[in-house]
C-alpha positions as CSV (number, residue, x, y, z in Angstrom):
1,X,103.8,107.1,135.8
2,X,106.0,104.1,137.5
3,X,108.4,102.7,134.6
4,X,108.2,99.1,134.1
5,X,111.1,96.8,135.9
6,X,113.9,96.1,132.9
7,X,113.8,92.1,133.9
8,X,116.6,91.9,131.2
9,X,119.8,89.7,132.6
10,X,122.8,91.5,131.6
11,X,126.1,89.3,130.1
12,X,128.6,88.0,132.4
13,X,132.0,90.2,133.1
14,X,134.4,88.4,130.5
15,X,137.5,90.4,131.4
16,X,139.0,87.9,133.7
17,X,141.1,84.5,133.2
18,X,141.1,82.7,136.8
19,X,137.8,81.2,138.7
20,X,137.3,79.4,141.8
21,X,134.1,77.3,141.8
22,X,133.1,76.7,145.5
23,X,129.8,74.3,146.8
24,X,129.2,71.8,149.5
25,X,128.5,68.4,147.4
26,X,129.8,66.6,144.0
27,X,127.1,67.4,141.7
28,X,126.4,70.7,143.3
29,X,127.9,72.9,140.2
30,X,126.6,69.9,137.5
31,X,123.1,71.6,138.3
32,X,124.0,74.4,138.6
33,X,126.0,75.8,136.0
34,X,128.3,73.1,134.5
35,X,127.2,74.9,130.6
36,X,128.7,78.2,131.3
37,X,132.1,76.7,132.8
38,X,132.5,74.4,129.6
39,X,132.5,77.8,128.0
40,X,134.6,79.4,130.0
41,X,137.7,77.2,129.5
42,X,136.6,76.6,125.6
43,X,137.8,80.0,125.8
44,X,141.1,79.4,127.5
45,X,140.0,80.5,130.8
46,X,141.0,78.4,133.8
47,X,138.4,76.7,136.7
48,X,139.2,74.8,139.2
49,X,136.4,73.2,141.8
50,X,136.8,73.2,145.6
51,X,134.5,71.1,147.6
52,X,133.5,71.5,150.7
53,X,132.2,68.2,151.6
54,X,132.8,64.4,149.3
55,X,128.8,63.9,149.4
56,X,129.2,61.0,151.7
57,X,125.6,61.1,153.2
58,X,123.7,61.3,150.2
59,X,123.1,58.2,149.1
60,X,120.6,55.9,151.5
61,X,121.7,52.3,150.1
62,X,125.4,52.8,150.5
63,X,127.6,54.0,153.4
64,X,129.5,57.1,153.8
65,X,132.9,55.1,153.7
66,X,132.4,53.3,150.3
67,X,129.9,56.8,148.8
68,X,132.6,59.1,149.7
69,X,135.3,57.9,147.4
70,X,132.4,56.9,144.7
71,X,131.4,60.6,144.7
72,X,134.4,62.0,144.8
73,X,135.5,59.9,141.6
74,X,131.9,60.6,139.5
75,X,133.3,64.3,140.4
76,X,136.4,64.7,138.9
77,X,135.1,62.6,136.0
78,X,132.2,65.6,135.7
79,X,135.0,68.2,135.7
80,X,136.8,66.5,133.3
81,X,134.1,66.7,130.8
82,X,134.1,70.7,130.9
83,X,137.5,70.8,130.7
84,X,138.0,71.5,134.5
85,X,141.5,69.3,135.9
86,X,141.4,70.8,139.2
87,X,138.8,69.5,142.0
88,X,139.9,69.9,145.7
89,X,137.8,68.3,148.9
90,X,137.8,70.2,151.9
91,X,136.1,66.8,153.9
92,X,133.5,68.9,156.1
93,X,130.5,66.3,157.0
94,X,128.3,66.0,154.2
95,X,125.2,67.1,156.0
96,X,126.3,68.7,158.8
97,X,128.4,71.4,157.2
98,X,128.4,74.4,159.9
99,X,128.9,77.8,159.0
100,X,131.8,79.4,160.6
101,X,135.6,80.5,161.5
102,X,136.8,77.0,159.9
103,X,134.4,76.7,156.9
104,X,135.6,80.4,156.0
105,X,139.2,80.0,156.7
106,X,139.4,77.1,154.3
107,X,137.4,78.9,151.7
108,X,139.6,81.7,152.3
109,X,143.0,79.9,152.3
110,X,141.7,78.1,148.4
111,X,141.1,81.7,147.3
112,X,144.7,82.7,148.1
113,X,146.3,79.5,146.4
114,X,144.3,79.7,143.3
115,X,144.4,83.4,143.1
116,X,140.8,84.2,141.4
117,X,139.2,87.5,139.4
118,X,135.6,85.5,140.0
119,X,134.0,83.2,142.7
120,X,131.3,81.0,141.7
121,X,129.2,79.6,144.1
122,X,125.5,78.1,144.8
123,X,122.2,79.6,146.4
124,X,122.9,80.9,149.9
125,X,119.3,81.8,150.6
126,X,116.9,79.5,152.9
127,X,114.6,78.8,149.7
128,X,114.9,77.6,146.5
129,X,112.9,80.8,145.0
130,X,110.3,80.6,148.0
131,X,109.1,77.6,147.1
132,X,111.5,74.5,148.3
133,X,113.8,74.9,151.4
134,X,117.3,74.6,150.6
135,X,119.7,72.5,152.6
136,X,122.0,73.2,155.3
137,X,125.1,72.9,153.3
138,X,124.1,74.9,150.3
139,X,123.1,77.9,152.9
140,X,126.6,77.5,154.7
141,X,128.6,77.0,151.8
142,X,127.5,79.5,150.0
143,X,127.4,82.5,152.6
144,X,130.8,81.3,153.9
145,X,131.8,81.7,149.9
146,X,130.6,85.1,149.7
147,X,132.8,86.4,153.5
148,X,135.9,84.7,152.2
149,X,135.9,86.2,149.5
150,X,136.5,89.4,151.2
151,X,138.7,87.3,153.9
152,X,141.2,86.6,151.4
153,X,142.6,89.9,151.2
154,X,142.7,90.7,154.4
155,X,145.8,89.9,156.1
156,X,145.0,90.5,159.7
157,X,141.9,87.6,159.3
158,X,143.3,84.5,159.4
159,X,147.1,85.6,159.7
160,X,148.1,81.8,160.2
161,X,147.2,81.6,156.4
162,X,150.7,83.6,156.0
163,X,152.3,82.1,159.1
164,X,152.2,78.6,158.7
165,X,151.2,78.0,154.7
166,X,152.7,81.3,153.2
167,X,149.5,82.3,151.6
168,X,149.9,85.7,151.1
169,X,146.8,87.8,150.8
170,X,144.8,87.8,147.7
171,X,142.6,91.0,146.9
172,X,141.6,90.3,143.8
173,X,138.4,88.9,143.8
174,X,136.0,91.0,141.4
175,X,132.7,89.1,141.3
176,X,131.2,86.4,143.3
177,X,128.7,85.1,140.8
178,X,125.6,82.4,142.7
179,X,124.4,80.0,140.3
180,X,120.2,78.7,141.7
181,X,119.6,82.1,143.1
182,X,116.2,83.5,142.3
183,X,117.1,87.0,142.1
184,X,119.9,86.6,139.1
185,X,121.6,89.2,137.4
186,X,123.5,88.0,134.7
187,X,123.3,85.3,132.4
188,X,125.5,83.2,130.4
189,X,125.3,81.9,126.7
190,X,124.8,78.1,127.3
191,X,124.6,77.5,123.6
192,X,127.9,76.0,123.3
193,X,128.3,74.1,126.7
194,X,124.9,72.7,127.1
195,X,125.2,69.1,125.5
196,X,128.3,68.9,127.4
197,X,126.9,69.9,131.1
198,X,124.3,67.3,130.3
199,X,127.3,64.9,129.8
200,X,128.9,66.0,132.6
201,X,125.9,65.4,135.1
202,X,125.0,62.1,133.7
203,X,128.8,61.4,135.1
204,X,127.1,61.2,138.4
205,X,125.4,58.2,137.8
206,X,125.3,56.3,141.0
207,X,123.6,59.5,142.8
208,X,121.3,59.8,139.5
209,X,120.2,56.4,139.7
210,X,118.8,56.7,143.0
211,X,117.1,59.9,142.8
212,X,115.1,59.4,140.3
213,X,113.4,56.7,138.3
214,X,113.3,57.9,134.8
215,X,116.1,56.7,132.6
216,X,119.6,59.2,133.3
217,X,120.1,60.4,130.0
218,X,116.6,61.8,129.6
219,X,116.7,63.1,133.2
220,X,119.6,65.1,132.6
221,X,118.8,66.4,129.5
222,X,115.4,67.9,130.4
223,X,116.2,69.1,133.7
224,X,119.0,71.1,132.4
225,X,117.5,72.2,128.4
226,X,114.5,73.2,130.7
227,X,116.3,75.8,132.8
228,X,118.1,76.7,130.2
229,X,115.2,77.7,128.1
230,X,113.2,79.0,130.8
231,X,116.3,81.7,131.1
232,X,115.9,82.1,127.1
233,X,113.3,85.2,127.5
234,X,115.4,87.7,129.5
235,X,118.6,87.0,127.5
236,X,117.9,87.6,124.1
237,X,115.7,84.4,123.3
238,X,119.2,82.5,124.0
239,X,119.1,79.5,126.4
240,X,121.6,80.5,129.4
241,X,123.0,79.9,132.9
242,X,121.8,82.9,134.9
243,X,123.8,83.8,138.0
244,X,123.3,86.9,140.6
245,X,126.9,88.4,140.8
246,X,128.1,90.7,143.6
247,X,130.9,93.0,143.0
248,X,133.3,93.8,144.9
């Protein structure tokens, strides 16, 4: 007799105090997982953002010059609200991010400053669950996440990183946790930081506004209650941020 599949998500590793979020766009983590970091540094643990790109492209009606700076403001005022102080820009091309050598050296030489025990980043996968494609930048971000990860303890990859910025390796990476993937593992309790990741995404107004025409607020709220709830059944009837985590 086959056994049935345990779809069960299992709790989040919680024996760690540094993480490095990593994604391609402002707003990128605000949908993604935004309720589980508010958590996280309720609890004294530290986050810091790095972004690849400033979002520049995303927005039709305005050019990258003046988005750029908009974004990158709407972002650190979203981080703000979950009680993250540190967001870095890596200024790739919004849109045209490449995977590669450069994308993962960055990535790497952030992992070395900020010295993480878990990297958080987004989907990776060509689909959004088989149904939507995903974007360029979310595919290269996020397997470029997942390398440099390993990258950054390596000295011989990327030596200049020691060379010319004195960033010594930096093995201690545990978990790379992927928030949108639709094979998750592991869940997070969003009980406690889902009003605020609602607050924290309506921060991105400008981009809001023009994607869609219901009002923000209402938006927000049901687009992220929704996946929170739809999580609920496989972790304990408890609304949550699931995330597939590698270990390493």
């Amino acid at each position: 007799m086959t056994e049935p599949l345990n779809d069960q998500l299992t709790p989040m590793p919680e024996d760690w105090r540094r993480a490095l979020a990593v994604v391609a766009h402002p707003d990128d983590l605000e949908y993604g997982c935004a309720a589980a970091i508010a958590g996280w540094t309720d609890g004294g643990r530290e986050v810091a953002y790095l972004l690849a790109s400033r979002g520049e492209a995303g927005i039709d009606t305005l050019d990258p010059a003046t988005c750029g700076p908009l974004r990158e403001r709407e972002q650190r005022a979203s981080a703000a609200v979950v009680g993250v102080s540190t967001v870095e820009f890596l200024d790739h091309k919004d849109g045209v991010i490449e995977y590669g050598i450069a994308l993962r050296r960055d990535i790497a030489a952030a992992i070395r400053r900020h010295r993480p025990e878990l990297v958080i980043t987004l989907n990776h996968r060509d689909t959004w669950g088989g149904v939507a494609w995903n974007t360029p930048d979310h595919v290269a971000v996020g397997r470029a996440t997942l390398d440099a990860a390993s990258d950054a303890g390596n000295r011989w990859i990327f030596p200049e990183l020691i060379e010319e910025d004195g960033l010594e390796p930096w093995n201690g990476v545990r978990w790379v946790a992927v928030a949108g993937s639709s094979s998750p593992t592991h869940a997070v309790d969003a009980t406690a930081g889902l009003e605020r990741s609602v607050l924290s995404l309506l921060e991105h107004r400008t981009y809001i506004e023009v994607l869609t025409q219901e009002d923000p607020e209402k938006y927000c709220r049901e687009f992220l209650t929704g996946n929170a709830q739809r999580t609920a059944p496989r972790f304990g009837g408890k609304p949550a941020v699931p995330f597939e985590v590698f270990s390493r």
